[in-house]
C-alpha positions as CSV (number, residue, x, y, z in Angstrom):
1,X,0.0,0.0,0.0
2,X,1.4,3.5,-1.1
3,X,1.6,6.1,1.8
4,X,-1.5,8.0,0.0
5,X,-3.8,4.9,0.4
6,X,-2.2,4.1,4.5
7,X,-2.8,7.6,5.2
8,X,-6.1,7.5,3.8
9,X,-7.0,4.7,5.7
10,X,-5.4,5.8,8.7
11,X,-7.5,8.6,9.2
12,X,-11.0,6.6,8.5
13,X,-10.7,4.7,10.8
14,X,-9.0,7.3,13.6
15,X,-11.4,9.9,12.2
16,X,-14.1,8.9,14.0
17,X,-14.1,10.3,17.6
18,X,-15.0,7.6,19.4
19,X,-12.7,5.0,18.0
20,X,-9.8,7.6,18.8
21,X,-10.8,8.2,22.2
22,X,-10.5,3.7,22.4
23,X,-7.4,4.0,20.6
24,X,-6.0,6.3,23.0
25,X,-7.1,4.3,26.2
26,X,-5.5,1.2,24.5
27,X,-2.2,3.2,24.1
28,X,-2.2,3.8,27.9
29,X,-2.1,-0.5,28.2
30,X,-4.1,-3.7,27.8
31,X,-7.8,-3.3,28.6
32,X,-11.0,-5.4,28.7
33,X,-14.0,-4.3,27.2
34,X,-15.4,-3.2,30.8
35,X,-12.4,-0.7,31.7
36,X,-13.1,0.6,28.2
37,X,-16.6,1.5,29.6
38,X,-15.9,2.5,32.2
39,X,-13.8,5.3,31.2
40,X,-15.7,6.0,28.1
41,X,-19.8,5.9,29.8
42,X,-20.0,3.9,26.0
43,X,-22.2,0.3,26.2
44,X,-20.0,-2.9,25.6
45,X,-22.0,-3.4,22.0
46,X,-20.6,0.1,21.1
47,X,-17.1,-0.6,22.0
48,X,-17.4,-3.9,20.7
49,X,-17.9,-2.2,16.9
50,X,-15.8,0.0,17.3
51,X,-12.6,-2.4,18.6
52,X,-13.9,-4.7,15.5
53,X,-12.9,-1.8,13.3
54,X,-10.1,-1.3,14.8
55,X,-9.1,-4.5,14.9
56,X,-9.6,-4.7,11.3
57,X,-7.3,-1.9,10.6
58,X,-4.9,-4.2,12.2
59,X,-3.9,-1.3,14.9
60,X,-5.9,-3.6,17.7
61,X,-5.5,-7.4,19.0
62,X,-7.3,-9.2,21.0
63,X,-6.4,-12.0,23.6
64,X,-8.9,-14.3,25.4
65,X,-8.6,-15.5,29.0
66,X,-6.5,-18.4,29.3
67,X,-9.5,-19.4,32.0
68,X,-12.1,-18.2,30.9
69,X,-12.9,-17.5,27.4
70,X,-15.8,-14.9,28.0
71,X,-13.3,-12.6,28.8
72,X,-10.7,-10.5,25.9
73,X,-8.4,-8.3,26.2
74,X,-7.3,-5.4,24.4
75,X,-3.8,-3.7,23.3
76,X,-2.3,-2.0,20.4
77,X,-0.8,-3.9,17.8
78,X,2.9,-2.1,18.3
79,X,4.7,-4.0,15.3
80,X,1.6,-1.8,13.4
81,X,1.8,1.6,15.5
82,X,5.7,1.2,14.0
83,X,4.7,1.5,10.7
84,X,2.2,4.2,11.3
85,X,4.7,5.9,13.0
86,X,7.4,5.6,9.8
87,X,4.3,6.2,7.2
88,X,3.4,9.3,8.8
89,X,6.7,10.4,9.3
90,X,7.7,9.9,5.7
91,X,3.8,11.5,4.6
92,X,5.0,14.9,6.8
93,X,8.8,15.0,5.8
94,X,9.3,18.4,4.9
95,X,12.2,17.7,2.7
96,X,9.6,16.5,0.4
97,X,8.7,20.2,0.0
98,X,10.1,22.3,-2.8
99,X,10.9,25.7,-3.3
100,X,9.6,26.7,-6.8
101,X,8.1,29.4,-8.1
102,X,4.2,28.7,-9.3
103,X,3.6,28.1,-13.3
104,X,0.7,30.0,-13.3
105,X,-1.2,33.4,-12.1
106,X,-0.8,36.8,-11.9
107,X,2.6,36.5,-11.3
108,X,3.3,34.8,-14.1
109,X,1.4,36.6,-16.5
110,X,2.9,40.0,-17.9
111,X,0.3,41.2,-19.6
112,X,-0.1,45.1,-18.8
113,X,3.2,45.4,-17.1
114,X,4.9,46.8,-19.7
């Protein structure tokens, strides 16, 4: 995928309020569905989309209970946050920037400076 299209997709998915406010209580550590309410006031089927998507966009895993299969945990997938981190770094790299005069407009037209 070309950093156009990851960027694209990057920001659907964190675009949407609610999944970034998840995102962001999954950066802090691993979480269960119940922490996420907890913090968030949201219902479990709510957070349960919302992690899906995530999860999806490969930026979430999720881990059941060794002892108990009812529960799942959350985290960040970090191998994935590394190459969000590197993709947006490159996206923002301000040596990509050039310093150029523009082809077209006023300035380039002469007409009535004469």
């Amino acid at each position: 995928m070309d950093t156009l299209e990851f960027m694209k997709s990057l920001y659907r998915v964190l675009g949407d309020p609610t999944r970034l406010r998840i995102f962001d209580i999954l950066m802090s550590g691993v979480h269960c569905n119940c922490e996420i309410s907890e913090l968030t006031g949201l219902s479990d089927n709510l957070i349960s989309h919302h992690l899906k998507v995530l999860q999806e966009a490969n930026l979430v895993h999720s881990k059941r209970d060794e002892k108990d299969a009812r529960w799942i945990y959350y985290s960040v997938n970090e191998a994935e946050i590394c190459q969000v981190q590197i993709q947006t770094q490159e996206f923002f790299n301000l040596n990509r920037t050039v310093k150029k005069d523009t082809m077209c407009g006023p300035k380039k037209n002469n007409i009535g400076d004469e």
